[in-house]
Wavefront OBJ file of the C-alpha trace (Angstrom):
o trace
v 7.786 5.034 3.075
v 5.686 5.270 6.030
v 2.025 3.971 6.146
v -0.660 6.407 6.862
v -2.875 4.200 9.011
v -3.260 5.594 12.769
v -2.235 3.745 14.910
v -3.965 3.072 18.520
v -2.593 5.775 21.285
v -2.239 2.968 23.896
v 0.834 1.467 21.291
v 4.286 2.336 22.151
v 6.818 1.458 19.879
v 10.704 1.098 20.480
v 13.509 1.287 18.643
v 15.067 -2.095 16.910
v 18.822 -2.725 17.550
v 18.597 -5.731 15.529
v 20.719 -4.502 12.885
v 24.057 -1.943 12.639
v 23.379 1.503 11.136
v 25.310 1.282 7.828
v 28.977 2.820 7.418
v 30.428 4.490 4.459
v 32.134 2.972 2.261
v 36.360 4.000 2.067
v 35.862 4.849 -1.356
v 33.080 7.127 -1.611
v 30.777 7.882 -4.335
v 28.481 10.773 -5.721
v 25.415 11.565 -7.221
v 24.220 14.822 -8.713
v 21.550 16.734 -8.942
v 19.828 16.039 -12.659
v 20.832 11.623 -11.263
v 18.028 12.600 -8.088
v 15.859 14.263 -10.571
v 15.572 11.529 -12.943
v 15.576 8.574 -10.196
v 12.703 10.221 -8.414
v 11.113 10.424 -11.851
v 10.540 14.611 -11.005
v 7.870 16.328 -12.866
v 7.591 19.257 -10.725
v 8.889 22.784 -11.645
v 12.198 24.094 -10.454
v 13.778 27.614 -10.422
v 16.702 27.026 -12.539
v 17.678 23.660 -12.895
v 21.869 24.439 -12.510
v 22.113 23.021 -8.933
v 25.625 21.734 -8.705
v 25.344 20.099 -5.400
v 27.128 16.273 -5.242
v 25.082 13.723 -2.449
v 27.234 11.131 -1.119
v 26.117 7.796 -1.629
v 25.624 4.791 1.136
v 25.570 1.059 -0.221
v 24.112 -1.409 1.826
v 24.357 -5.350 1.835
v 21.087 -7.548 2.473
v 20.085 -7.767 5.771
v 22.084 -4.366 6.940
v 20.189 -1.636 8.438
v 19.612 1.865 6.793
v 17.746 3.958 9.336
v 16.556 2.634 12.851
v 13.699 3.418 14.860
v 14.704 6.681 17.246
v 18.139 7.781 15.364
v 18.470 11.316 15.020
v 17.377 12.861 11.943
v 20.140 13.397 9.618
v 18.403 13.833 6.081
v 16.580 12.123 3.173
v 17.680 9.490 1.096
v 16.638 8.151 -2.582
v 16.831 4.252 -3.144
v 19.459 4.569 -6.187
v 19.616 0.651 -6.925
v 18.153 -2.262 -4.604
v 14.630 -2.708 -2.543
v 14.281 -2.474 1.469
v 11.285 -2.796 4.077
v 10.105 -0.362 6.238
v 8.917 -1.511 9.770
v 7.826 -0.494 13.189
v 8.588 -2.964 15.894
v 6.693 -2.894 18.569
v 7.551 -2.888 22.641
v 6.686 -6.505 22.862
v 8.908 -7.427 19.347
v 6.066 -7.621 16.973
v 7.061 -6.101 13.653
v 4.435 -4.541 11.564
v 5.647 -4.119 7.635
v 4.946 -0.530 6.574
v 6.348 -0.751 2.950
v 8.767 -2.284 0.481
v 10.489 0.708 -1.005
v 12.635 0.290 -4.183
v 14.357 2.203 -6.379
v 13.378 6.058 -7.164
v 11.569 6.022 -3.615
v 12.314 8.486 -1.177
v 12.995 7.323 2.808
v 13.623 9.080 5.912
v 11.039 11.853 6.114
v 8.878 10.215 9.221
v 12.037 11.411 10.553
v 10.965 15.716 9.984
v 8.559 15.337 12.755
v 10.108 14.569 16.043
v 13.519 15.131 14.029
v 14.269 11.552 14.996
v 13.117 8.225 11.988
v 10.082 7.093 13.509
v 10.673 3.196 11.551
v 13.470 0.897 10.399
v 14.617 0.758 6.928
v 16.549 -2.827 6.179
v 18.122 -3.737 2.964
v 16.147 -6.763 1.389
v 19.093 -6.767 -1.517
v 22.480 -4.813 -2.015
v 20.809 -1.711 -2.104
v 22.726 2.032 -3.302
v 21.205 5.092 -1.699
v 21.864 8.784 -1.652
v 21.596 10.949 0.656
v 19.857 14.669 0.722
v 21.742 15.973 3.876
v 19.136 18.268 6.496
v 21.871 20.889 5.751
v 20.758 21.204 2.644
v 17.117 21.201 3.574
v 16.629 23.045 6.806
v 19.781 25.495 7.107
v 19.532 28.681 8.737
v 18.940 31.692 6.298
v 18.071 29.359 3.430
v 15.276 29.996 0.721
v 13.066 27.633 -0.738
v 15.857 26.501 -3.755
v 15.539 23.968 -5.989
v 16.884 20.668 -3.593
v 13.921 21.722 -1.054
v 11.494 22.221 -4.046
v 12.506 18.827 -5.237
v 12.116 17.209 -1.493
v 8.887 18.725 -0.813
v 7.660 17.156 -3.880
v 8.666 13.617 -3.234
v 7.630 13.795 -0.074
v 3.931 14.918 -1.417
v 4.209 11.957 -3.701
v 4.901 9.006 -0.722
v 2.021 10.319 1.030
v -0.258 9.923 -1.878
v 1.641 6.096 -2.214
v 0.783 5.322 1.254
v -2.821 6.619 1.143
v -2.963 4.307 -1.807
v -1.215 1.678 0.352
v -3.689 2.150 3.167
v -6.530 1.586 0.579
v -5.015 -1.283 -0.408
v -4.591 -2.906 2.937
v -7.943 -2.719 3.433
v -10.061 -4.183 1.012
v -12.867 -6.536 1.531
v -11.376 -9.930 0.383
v -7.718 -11.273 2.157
v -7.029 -12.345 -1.501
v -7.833 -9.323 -3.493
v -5.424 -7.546 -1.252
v -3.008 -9.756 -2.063
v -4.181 -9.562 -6.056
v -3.936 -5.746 -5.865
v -0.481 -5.921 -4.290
v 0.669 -7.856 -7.659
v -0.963 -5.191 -10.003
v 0.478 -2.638 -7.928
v 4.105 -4.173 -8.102
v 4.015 -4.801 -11.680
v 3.103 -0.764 -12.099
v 6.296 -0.300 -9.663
v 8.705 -2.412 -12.074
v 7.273 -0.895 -15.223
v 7.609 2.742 -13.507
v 11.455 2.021 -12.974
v 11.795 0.710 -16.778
v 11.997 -3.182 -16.180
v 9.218 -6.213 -17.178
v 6.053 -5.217 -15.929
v 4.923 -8.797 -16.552
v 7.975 -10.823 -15.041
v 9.663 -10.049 -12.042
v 10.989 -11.471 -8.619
v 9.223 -10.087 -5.584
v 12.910 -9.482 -3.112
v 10.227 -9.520 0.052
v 8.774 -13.390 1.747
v 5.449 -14.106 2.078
v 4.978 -13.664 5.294
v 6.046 -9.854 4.720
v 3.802 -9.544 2.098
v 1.055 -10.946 4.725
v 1.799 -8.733 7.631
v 1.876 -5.414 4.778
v -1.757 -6.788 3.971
v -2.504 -7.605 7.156
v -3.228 -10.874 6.034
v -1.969 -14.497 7.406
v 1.163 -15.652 5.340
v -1.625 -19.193 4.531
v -3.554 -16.579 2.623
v -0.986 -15.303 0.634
v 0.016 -18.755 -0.486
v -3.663 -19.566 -1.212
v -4.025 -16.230 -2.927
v -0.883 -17.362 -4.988
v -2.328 -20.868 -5.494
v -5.765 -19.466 -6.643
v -4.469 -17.115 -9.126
v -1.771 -19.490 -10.688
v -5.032 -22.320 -11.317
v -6.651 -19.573 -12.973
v -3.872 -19.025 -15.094
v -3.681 -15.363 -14.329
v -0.230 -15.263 -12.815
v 2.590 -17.948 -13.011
v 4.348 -18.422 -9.668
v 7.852 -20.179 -9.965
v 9.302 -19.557 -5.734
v 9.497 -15.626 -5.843
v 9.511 -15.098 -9.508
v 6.324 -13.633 -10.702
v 4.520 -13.990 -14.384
v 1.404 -12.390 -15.144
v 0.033 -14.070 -17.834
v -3.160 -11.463 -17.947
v -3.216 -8.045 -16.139
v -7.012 -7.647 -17.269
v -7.857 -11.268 -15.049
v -6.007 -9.896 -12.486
v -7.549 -6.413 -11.986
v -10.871 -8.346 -12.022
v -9.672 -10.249 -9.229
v -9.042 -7.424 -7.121
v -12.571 -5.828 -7.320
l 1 2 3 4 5 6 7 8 9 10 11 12 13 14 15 16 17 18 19 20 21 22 23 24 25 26 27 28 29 30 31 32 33 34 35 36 37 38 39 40 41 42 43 44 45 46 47 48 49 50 51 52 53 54 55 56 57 58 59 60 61 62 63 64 65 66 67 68 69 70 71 72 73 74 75 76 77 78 79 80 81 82 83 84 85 86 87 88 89 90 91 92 93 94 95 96 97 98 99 100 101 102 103 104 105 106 107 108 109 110 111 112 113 114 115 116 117 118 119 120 121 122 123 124 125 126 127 128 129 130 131 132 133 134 135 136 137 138 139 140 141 142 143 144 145 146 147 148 149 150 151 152 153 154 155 156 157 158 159 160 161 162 163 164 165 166 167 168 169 170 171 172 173 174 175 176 177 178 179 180 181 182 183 184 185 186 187 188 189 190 191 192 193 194 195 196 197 198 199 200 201 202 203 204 205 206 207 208 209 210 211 212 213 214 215 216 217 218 219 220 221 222 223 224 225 226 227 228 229 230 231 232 233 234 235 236 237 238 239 240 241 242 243 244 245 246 247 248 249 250 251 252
């Protein structure tokens, strides 16, 4: 996911070599149709529903490198299993954290525009993806079917994510951002079927400070704060929230 914040005309931004681009796999694996429709939790209407189309699936280890800033455009993918980070780094190495996408997400469409990924996409777990080719989105000849029905709508849906993202980055108080950010990944966990009350957050601190634009001492405090209020319980990365009602007061 990309954020929706503009950013200042004067910045130019490179792309990261820091990582490799990942390589399939020998033994390849597949994903069909209804699998993308019920990861990307699809509510939409289709056509006819009897795609057969197979999408290959990438798997990535922790720390490898999904998309890169400047590679051409080659599709769309859907986070099958795992969570990543989305960054721009910028000329002088400065990374700013657009978004921690996990599974059900969609990633790659910043790269429509200038048919190139305008961010970098690393793997904060093992992570399984699959990919929506641009063949099957933008070839010659080809009507709107059911894939590009399906894409159009996800895409719709991370934009109204990051405009929630962007509203989130900038509240008024450093520690209801980071308060909100909680709330917001409990409703991410729940979403995907897991604890919405306990659950380890795979990003640092410090990443969670430079999404908020916050210093990583005000995420610990934030932490801190909320634990001696006993709203939250904070064991390392693990996560408890002990009452979602304290916490969504917090935020205000």
């Amino acid at each position: 996911m990309m954020n929706v914040q503009t950013l200042p005309s004067a910045a130019r931004w490179q792309p990261s070599a820091s990582q490799p681009v990942l390589k399939l796999d020998s033994d390849e694996r597949w994903s069909d149709f209804p699998e993308v429709l019920n990861l990307l939790r699809f509510d939409g209407q289709l056509h006819g529903m009897n795609d057969t189309s197979l999408f290959r699936r990438r798997r990535l280890k922790a720390g490898q490198s999904a998309l890169r800033m400047g590679q051409p455009f080659e599709g769309l993918y859907v986070v099958r299993l795992g969570s990543l980070k989305t960054s721009m780094t910028h000329v002088d190495g400065a990374e700013h954290v657009l978004a921690f996408p996990m599974k059900g997400d969609l990633l790659g469409f910043d790269g429509i525009c200038k048919n190139k990924y305008l961010s970098e996409v690393v793997a904060l777990t093992d992570c399984d993806l699959i990919k929506i080719p641009d063949t099957e989105l933008f070839s010659p000849g080809r009507g709107c079917n059911d894939i590009e029905r399906m894409a159009y709508w996800a895409i719709s849906r991370e934009i109204v994510q990051e405009q929630t993202t962007y509203a989130l980055t900038h509240s008024a108080k450093s520690e209801a951002r980071v308060a909100r950010f909680l709330r917001v990944q409990s409703e991410r966990f729940a979403a995907m079927g897991y604890s919405a009350n306990r659950f380890t957050l795979p990003m640092t601190r410090r990443d969670i400070g430079n999404h908020l634009n916050v210093t990583l001492e005000t995420v610990s405090r934030a932490f801190s704060a909320l634990d001696h209020l006993g709203i939250i319980s904070v064991e390392r990365r693990e996560i408890k929230i002990l009452s979602l009602e304290a916490l969504r007061k917090f935020e205000a």
